[in-house]
C-alpha positions in Angstrom: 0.5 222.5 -179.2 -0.2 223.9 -176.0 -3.8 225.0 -176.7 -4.8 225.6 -173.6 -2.1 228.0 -173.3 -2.6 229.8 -175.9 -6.3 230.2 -175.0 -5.5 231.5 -171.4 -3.2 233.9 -174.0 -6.3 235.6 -175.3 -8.4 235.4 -172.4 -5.9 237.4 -170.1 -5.5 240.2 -173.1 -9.4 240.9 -172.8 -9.8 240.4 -169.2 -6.9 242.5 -167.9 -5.6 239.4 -165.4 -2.4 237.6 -165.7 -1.5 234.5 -167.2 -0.6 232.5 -164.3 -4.0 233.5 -162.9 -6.3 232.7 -166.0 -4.4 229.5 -166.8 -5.1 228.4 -162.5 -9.1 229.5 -163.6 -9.5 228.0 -166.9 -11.5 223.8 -166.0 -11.9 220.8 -167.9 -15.3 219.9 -167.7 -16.2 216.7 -165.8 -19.0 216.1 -169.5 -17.2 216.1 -172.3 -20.5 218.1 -173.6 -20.0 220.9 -172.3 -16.3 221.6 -174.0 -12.9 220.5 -173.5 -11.8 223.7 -171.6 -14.4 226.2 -169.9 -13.9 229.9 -168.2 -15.8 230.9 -164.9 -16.7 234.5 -165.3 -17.5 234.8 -161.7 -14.1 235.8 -160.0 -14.7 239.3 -162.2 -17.9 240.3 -161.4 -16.7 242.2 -158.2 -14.0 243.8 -160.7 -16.1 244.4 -163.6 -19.2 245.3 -161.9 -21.6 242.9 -163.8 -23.2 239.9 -163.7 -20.9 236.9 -164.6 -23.3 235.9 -167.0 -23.2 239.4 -168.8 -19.4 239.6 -168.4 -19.2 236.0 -170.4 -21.3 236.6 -173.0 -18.9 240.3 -173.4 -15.5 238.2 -173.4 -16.7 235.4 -175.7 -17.7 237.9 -178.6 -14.2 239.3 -178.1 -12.7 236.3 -178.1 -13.8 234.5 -181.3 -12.0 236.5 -183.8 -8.9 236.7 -181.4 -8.4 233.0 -181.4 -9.0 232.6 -185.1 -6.2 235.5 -185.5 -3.9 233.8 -183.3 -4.7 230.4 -185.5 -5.6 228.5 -182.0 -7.8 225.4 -183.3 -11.3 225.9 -181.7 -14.1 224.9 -183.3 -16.6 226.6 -181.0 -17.1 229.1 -178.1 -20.4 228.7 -175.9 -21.5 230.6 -173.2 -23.5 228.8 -170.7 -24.7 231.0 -167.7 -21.1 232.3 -166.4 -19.3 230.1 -168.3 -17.2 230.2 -171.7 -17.4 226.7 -172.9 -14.2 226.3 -175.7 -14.6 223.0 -178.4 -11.7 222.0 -179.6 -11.2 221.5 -183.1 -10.9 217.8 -183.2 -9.7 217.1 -186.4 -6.5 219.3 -186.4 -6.2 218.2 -182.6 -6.0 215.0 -183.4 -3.6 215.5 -186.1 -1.4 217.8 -184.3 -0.9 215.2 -181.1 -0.7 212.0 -182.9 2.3 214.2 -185.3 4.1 215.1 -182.4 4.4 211.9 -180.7 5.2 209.9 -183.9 7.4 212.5 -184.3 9.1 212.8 -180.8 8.4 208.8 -179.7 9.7 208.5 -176.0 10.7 212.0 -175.9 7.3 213.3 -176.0 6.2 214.7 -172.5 9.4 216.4 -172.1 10.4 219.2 -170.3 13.2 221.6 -169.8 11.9 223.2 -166.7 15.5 222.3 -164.7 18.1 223.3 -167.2 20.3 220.2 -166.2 20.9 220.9 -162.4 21.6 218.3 -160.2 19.0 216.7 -158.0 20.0 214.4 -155.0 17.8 212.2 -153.9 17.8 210.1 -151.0 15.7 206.6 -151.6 15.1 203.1 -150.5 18.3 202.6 -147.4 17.2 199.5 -146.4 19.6 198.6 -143.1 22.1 196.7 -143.2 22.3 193.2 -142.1 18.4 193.6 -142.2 16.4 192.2 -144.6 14.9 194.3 -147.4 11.1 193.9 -146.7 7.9 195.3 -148.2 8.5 198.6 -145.4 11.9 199.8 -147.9 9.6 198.6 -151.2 7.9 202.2 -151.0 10.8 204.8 -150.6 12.9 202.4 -152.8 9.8 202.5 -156.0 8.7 205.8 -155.2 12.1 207.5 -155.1 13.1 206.1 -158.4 10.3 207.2 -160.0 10.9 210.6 -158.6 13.9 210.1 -159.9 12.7 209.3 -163.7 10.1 212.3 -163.7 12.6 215.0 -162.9 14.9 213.3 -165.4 12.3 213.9 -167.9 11.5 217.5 -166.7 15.3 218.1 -167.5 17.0 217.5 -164.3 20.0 215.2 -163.4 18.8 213.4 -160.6 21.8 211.3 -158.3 20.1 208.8 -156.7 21.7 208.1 -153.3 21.2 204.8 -151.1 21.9 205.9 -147.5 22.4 202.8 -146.2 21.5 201.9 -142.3 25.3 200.7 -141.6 25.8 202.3 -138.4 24.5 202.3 -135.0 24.1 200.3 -131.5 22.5 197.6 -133.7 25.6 196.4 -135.1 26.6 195.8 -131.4 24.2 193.7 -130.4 24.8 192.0 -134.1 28.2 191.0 -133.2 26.9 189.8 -129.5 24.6 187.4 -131.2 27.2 186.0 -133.8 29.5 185.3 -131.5 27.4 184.2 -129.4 25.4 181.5 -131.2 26.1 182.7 -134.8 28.6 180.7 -137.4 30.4 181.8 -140.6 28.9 178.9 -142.5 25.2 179.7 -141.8 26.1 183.1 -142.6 27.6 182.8 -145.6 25.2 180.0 -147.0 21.7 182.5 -146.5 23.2 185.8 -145.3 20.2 188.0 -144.3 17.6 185.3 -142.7 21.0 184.3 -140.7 21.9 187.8 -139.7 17.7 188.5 -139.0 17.6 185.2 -137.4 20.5 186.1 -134.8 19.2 189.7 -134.5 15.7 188.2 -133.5 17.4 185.9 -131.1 19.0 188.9 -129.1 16.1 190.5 -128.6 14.1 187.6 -127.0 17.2 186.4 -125.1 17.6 190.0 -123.6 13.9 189.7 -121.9 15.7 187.2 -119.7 19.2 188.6 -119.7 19.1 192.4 -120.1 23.1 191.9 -119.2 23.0 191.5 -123.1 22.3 194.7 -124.1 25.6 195.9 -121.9 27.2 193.7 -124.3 25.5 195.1 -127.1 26.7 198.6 -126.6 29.9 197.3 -125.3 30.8 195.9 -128.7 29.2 199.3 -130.6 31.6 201.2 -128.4 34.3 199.1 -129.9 33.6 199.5 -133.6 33.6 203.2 -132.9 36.7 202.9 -131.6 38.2 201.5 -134.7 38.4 197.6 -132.7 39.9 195.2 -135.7 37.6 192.4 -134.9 34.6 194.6 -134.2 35.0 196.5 -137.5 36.0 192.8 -139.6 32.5 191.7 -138.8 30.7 194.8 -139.2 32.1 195.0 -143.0 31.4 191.5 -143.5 27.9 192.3 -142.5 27.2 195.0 -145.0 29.1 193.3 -147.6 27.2 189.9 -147.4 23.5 192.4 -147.2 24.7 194.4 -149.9 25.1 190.8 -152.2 21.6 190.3 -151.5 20.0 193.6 -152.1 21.8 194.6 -155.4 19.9 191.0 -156.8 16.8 192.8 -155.6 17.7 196.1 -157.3 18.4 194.4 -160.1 15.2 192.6 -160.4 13.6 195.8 -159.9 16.0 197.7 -162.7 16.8 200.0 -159.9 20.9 201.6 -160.0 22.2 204.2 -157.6 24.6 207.0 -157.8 26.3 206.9 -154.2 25.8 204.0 -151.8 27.4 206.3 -148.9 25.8 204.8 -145.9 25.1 206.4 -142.3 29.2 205.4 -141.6 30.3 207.3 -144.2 30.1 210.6 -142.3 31.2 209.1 -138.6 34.7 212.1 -139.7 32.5 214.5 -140.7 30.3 215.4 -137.7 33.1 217.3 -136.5 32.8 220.2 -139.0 28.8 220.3 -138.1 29.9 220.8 -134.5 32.6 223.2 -134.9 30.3 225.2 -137.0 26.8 225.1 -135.0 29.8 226.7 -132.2 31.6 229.2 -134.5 28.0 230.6 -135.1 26.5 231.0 -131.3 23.8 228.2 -132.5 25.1 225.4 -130.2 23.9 225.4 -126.5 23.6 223.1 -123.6 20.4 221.4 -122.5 19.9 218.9 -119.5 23.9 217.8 -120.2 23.0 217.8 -124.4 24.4 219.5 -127.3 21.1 221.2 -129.0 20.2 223.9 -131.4 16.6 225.7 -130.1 14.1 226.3 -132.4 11.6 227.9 -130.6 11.0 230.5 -133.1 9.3 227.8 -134.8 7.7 226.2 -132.3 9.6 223.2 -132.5 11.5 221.3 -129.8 15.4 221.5 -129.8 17.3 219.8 -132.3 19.6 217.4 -130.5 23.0 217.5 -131.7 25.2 215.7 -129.2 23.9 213.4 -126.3 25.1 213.8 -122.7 27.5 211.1 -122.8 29.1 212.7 -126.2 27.4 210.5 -128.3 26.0 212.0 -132.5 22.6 211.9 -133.1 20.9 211.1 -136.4 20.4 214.5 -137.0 24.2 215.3 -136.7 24.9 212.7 -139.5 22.3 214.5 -141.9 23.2 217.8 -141.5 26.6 216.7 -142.2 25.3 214.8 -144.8 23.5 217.9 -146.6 26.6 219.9 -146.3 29.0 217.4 -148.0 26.5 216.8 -150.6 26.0 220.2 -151.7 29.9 220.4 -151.6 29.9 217.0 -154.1 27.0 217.6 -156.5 25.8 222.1 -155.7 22.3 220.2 -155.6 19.4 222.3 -157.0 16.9 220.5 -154.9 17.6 217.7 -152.1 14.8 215.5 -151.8 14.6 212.5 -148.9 12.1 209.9 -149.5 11.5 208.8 -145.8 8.5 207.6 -143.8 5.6 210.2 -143.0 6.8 209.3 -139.3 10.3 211.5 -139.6 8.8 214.5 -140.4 9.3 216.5 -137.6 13.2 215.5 -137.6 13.6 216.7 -141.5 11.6 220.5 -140.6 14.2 220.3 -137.3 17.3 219.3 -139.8 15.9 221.7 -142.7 15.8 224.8 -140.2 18.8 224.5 -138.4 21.0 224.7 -142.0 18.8 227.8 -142.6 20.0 229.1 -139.2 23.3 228.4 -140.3 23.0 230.6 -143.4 22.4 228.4 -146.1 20.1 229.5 -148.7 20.1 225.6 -150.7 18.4 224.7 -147.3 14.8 226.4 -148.6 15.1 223.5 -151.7 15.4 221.1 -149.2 12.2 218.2 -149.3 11.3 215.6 -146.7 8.9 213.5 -149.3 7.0 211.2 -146.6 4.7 208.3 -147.3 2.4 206.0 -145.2 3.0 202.6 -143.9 3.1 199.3 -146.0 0.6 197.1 -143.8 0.6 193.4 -143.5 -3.8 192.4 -141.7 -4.2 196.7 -141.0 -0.9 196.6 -138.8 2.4 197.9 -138.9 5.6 195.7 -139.6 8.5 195.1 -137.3 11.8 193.4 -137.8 12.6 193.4 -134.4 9.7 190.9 -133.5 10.4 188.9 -137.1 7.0 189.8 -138.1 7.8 191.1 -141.8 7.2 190.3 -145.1 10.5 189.7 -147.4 10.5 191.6 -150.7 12.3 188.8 -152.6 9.8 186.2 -151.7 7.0 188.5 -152.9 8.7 189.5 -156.1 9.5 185.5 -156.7 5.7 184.7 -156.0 4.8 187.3 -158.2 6.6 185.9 -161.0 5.9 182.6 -160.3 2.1 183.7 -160.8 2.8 185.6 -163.8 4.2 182.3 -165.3 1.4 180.0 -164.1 -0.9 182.3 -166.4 1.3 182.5 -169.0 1.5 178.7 -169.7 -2.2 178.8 -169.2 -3.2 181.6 -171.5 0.0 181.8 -174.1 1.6 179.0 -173.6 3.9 179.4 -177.3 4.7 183.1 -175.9 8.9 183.8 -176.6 10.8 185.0 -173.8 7.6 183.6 -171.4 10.5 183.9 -168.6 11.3 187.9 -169.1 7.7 188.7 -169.4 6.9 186.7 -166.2 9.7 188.7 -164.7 8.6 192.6 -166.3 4.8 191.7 -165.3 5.4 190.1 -162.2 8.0 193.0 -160.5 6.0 195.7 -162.6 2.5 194.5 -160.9 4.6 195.0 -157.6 5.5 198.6 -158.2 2.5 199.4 -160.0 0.2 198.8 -157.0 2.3 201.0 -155.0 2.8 203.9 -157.1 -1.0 204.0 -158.4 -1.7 205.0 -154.4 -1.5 208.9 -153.6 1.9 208.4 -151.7 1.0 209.7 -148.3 -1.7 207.1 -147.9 -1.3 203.7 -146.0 -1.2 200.7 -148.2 -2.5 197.4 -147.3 -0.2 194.4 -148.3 -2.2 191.7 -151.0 -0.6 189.8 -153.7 -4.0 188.9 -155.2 -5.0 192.3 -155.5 -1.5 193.1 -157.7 -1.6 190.6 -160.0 -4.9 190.6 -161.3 -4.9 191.8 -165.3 -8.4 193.4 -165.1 -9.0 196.6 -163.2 -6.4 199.3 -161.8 -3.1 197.3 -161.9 0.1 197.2 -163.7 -0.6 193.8 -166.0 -3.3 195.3 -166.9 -1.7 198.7 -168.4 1.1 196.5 -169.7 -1.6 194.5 -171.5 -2.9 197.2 -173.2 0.1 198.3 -174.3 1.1 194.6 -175.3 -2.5 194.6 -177.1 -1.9 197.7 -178.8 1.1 196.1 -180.6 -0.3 193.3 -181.4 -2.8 194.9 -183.4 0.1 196.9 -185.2 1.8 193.6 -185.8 -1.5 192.2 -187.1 -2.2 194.7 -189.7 1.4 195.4 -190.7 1.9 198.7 -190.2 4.7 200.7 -190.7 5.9 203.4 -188.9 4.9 207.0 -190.2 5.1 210.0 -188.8 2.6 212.2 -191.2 -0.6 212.4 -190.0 -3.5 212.7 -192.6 -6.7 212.1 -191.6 -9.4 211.8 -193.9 -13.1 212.7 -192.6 -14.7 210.9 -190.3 -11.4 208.5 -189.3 -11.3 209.4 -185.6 -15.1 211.1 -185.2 -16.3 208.9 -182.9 -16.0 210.0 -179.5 -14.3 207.0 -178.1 -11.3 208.2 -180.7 -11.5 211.6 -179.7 -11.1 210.6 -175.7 -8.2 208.8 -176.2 -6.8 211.8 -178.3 -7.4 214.1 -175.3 -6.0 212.1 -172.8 -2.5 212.1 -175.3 -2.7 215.8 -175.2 -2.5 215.8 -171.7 0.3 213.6 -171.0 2.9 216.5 -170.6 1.1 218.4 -168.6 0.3 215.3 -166.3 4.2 214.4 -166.4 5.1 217.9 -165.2 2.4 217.9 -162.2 3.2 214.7 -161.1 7.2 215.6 -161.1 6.7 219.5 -159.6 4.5 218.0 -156.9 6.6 215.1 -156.0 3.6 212.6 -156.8 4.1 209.6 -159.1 0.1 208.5 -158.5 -0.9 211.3 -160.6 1.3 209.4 -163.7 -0.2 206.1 -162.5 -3.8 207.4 -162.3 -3.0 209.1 -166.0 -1.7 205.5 -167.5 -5.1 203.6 -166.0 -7.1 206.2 -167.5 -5.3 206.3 -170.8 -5.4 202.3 -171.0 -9.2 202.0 -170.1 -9.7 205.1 -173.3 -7.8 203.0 -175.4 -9.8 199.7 -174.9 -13.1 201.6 -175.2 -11.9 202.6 -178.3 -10.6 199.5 -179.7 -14.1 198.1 -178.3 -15.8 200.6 -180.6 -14.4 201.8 -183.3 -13.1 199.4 -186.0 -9.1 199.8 -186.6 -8.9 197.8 -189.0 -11.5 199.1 -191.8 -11.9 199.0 -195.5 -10.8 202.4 -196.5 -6.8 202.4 -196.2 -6.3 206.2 -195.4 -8.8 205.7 -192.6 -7.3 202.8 -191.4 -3.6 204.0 -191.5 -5.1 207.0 -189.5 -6.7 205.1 -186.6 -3.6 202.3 -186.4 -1.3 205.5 -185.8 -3.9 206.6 -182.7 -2.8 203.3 -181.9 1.0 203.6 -182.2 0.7 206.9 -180.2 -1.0 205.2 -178.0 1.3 202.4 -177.3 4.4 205.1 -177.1 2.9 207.2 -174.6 1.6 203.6 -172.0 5.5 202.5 -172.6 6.7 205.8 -171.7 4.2 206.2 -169.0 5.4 203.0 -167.4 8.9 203.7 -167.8 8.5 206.9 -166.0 7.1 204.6 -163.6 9.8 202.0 -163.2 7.9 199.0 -164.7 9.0 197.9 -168.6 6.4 197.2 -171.0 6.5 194.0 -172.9 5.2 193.9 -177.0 3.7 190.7 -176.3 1.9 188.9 -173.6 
């Protein structure tokens, strides 16, 4: 069913190019009148030594009989100026693409472009004893769905929470617990506690900067293995990690490793001794680096003066023991736009080392989450908690539910699917590198770009499936005239596009391109629906258009699944 494939088949036979070149050349049309694929002739004039127009008018009389031969279901082929206009056949189209997904249901889109091989990626680590704010909501939503797109394109993704459990911040941690902390408050609200004391430190150390001596006092003594020291820091992550996994589960979001920063405090060592086997390790002002000036990039600190790792150690050690665990065939590392430069610094200095896996090495940045156009910080308390919004997303979701549906079954669980989904939605829709600014209004609306609004189209969908009583059926027959009109025959194209749309977004690392695709699809469907009568008098005719429909709703559901968010029947 890959027309447009086969097309670039025949093209590159009469034009002498290859494939992967004519495939890159062949457009679809911004006006549906002028085709649904079109050539530009112009790129072999210089070759062909003619005028594109000539040259097109050449390769279309060629090309007519060659497509009928190779049974490829165009309809027409127009030459306008330099262009090769190709009409698809709608009818067998249509046929073909509502078949297949009937056929295939949620395995329709996919691909076996990675044979099976592991992926790891590295998504969400929120820190420890921190809590989980809008900031984590983007690596955490668009790392899973990164996750569920290779999945489809036939990878095995491991999804890895690298927790924030280590550093100088636990010391100052322990200063403020013991300071004016207690194990009731604690255990009664864990993270606002734990943020609460945290907040406290830093505002108390303005006046007594003797504090922070403490601070790295007591860090010294957790990396030293001190009972007490290492009691509380366990307690810490234990009680944070109680609180996140309700988050993850809210969000239907499950890792494969939770191996935090601390996990690979004894295996630095090896990156060390090997940076020094290899000549790579030199001193610089008292540090430990590796130069990269070959790339023009600053050094790559390894080892403070005072003996201290740097986060840089822990990820190259990190890299190495997950290639040794999983022999990933891509690493990928959802992380803020702002660590780029450490991720090319990391990235190289394994490639000076020798390893090849380094070159399938990805640092997938994104922009900020903004709360008013600025930046949050935890330090200063000025953040926005990703529970509360989930739980006032729901809570809104619920309040128009008793207004609008008040006899709807399960009026909890679709609160929860719409409310979370509208959440993830908003994010993922956004091209990831851009800044997104926080607004709950803006999320939940149902009309417009948002995730209740795709899920009500898909909910809709059903509902007219429920109404008429259809059942499924996977032969496609459709009598003239069923799906002519050309609200039918945009919804049929957009289906016909979902693959390729699934593999783009997963080979470029970009989960807006699925959430554009789904907005688009959804909008198609309820022009159609707004024009074209499902439910008419002639059976056949109606049995054809109520299975547009049921293609329709498979490929929204899968969509959104791909996308994280679930897609409820009713609403």
């Amino acid at each position: 069913m890959p027309y447009k494939h086969k097309i670039a088949e025949q093209l590159a036979t009469i034009v002498q190019l290859d494939l992967e070149t004519v495939t890159k050349m062949l457009e679809t049309p911004k006006d549906p009148k002028m085709g649904d694929l079109a050539f530009p002739c112009f790129q072999l004039a210089k070759t062909l030594r003619k005028a594109p127009p000539v040259i097109a008018a050449e390769v279309a009389e060629q090309l007519t009989p060659a497509l009928q031969a190779a049974g490829v279901p165009v309809a027409n082929v127009q030459v306008v100026g330099a262009y090769i206009n190709f009409f698809l056949d709608q009818q067998a189209v249509a046929a073909d693409v509502i078949a297949a997904i009937l056929t295939q249901q949620a395995k329709y889109g996919q691909h076996d472009l990675g044979g099976g091989a592991n992926v790891t990626i590295d998504l969400s680590s929120p820190n420890i004893a921190k809590p989980f704010s809008m900031g984590h909501l983007r690596s955490t939503v668009i790392g899973n769905a990164l996750a569920n797109l290779l999945e489809k394109l036939g990878y095995q993704p491991i999804r890895i929470n690298h927790l924030g459990d280590w550093g100088t911040q636990f010391g100052k941690l322990i200063v403020a617990y013991k300071t004016w902390g207690s194990e009731e408050a604690v255990r009664q609200n864990p993270i606002p506690e734990l943020l609460r004391l945290y907040v406290k430190f830093h505002d108390e150390a303005k006046e007594h900067p003797e504090l922070e001596d403490q601070g790295r006092e007591w860090f010294k003594k957790l990396e030293d293995g001190d009972a007490e020291a290492a009691q509380l820091w366990q307690w810490f992550r234990d009680e944070s990690l109680k609180e996140f996994n309700k988050t993850y589960e809210l969000m239907g979001i499950k890792f494969d490793s939770l191996h935090g920063e601390a996990f690979y405090n004894d295996k630095m060592d090896r990156v060390i001794r090997e940076l020094e086997e290899k000549g790579l390790l030199v001193e610089d002002e008292g540090a430990m680096v590796v130069k990269l000036d070959e790339y023009d990039m600053p050094p790559c600190l390894i080892k403070k003066s005072d003996g201290a790792t740097l986060y840089a150690t822990r990820d190259l050690a990190a890299a190495l023991y997950r290639q040794d665990t999983y022999q990933f065939a891509k690493a990928l590392y959802v992380v803020g736009g702002e660590q780029r430069l450490h991720f090319r610094q990391v990235f190289k200095v394994l490639e000076k080392m020798g390893y090849e896996f380094a070159k399938e090495m990805h640092h997938i940045p994104f922009g900020m989450m903004l709360k008013d156009g600025k930046k949050m910080s935890t330090r200063k308390g000025k953040v926005i908690l990703l529970d509360e919004v989930l739980q006032n997303a729901i809570d809104d979701v619920k309040k128009v539910i008793a207004e609008k549906n008040p006899t709807l079954e399960n009026a909890d669980k679709v609160a929860e699917q719409v409310g979370v989904g509208a959440i993830i939605f908003h994010d993922l829709k956004n091209f990831r590198l851009n800044d997104i600014n926080f607004s709950l209004e803006e999320m939940l609306t149902f009309e417009g770009e948002t995730g209740p609004y795709v899920q009500y189209t898909h909910a809709r969908a059903n509902s007219i499936l429920r109404k008429a009583g259809y059942q499924e059926n996977a032969n496609v027959n459709l009598p003239e005239g069923a799906l002519d009109a050309p609200e039918a025959w945009a919804v049929v194209t957009l289906l016909l596009n979902f693959p390729n749309v699934v593999l783009r977004a997963g080979a470029e690392f970009d989960p807006s391109a699925l959430g554009k695709y789904v907005i688009d699809l959804a909008q198609a469907f309820n022009k159609f629906y707004a024009n074209v009568r499902v439910l008419a008098e002639e059976e056949a005719v109606q049995q054809a258009r109520l299975q547009l429909v049921a293609a329709t709703a498979t490929v929204l559901k899968e969509g959104l699944r791909l996308l994280g968010l679930e897609a409820p029947a009713e609403m």
